[in-house]
N, C-alpha and C positions, 0 to 999 in steps of 0.2 A: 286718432293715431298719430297725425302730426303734430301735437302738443305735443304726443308723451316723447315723441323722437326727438323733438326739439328739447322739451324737460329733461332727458338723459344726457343729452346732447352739454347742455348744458353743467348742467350735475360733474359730466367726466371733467369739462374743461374748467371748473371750481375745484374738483380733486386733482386734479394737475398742476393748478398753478399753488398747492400747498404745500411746497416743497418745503421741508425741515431738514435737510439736510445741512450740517452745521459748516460753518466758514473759518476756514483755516487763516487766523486771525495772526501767527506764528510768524515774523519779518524775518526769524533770523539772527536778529541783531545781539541777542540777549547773550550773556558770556553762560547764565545758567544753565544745567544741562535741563533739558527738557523731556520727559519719556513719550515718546510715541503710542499712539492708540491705535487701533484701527477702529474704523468706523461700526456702532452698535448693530447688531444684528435687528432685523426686522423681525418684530414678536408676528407671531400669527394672524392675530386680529387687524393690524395695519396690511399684512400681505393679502389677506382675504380682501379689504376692504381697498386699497387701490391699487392693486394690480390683478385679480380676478374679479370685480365689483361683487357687492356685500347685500346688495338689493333688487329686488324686479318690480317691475310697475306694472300697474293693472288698468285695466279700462273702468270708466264709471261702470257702479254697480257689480260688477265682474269677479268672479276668482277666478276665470280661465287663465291658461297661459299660453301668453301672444309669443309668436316664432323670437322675437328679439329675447321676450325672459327665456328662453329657451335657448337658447346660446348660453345666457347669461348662468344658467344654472349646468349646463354641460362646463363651464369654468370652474364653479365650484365644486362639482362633483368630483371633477379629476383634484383639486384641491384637494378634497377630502381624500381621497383615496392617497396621496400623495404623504397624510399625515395621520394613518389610521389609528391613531391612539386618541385624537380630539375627539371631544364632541360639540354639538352646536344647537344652540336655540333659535327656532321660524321666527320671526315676529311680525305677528300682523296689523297691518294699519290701514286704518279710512281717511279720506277727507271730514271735513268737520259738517256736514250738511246728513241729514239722517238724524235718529235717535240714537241714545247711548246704548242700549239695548241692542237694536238693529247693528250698529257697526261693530259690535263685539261679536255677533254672531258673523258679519262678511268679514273679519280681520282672522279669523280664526278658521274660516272656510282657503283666504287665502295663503295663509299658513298654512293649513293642511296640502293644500295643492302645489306650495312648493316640495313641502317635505316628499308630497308623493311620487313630484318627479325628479327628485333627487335620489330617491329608492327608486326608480324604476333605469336610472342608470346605474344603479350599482352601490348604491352606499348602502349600508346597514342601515334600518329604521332605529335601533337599539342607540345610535351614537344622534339622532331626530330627536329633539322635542319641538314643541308648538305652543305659544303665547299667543295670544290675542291683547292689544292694546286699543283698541276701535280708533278713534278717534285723538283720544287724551294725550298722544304724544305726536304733535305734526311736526314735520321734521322742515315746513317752510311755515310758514305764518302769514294769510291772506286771504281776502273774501276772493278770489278769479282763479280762471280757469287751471292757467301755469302753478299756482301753489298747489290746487287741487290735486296735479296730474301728479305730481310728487309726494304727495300725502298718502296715496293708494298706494301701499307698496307692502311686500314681504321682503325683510331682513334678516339674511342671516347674519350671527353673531358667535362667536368660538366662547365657550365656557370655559 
């Protein structure tokens, strides 16, 4: 429990410091006329993904969900409802330890478990689907614990 607090912990403060927000490079000086822009709208998929978080972590072996993914999915719920014409795909994933087999059926169980508790606040199951990726796509790369705890994870993702 204290990896994965630490692992999230973590995770927000690498999605914080990625700011892309672009730098007004513009002195001034130039006699040209210049047009003004305002700044690009936030597509969906980056608002889901860092200012509601896009993922929940799991405990080894585990599809339950722990009270923190449970916040984390009452954010995306009101998301979704916020923008009821999207829909979105679960996607489930392991740490790299288990059979290819085995973590296709736990990436897929916790897929299902978040879809379920995303319907059970309110979203349509109809705008839900579920992938399973077991293992095949880790989202940190390492044989310890700290990559592991980040490997377990269901993500959402806007279609």
């Amino acid at each position: 429990m204290r990896i994965q607090l630490l692992g999230l912990m973590a995770a927000m403060t690498v999605l914080a410091a990625c700011d892309t927000t672009p730098t007004n490079t513009n002195t001034g000086t130039s006699t040209a006329s210049t047009p003004t822009t305002s700044a690009p709208s936030t597509s969906l998929a980056d608002e889901l993904k860092t200012q509601v978080g896009d993922r929940v972590l799991f405990a080894y072996d585990k599809s339950d969900i722990s009270p923190e993914a449970r916040a984390i999915l009452t954010r995306q719920a009101a998301f979704m409802q916020k923008y009821p014409s999207a829909t979105f795909t679960i996607e489930g994933h392991c740490d790299q330890r288990g059979t290819r087999e085995y973590n296709l059926a736990l990436g897929e169980r916790r897929a299902t478990s978040a879809k379920n508790g995303l319907v059970a606040l309110g979203v349509a199951g109809g705008r839900l689907q579920t992938i399973s990726y077991g293992k095949e796509r880790p989202a940190v790369v390492g044989n310890n614990d700290a990559a592991y705890a980040q490997n377990r994870r269901a993500v959402t993702v806007v279609n």
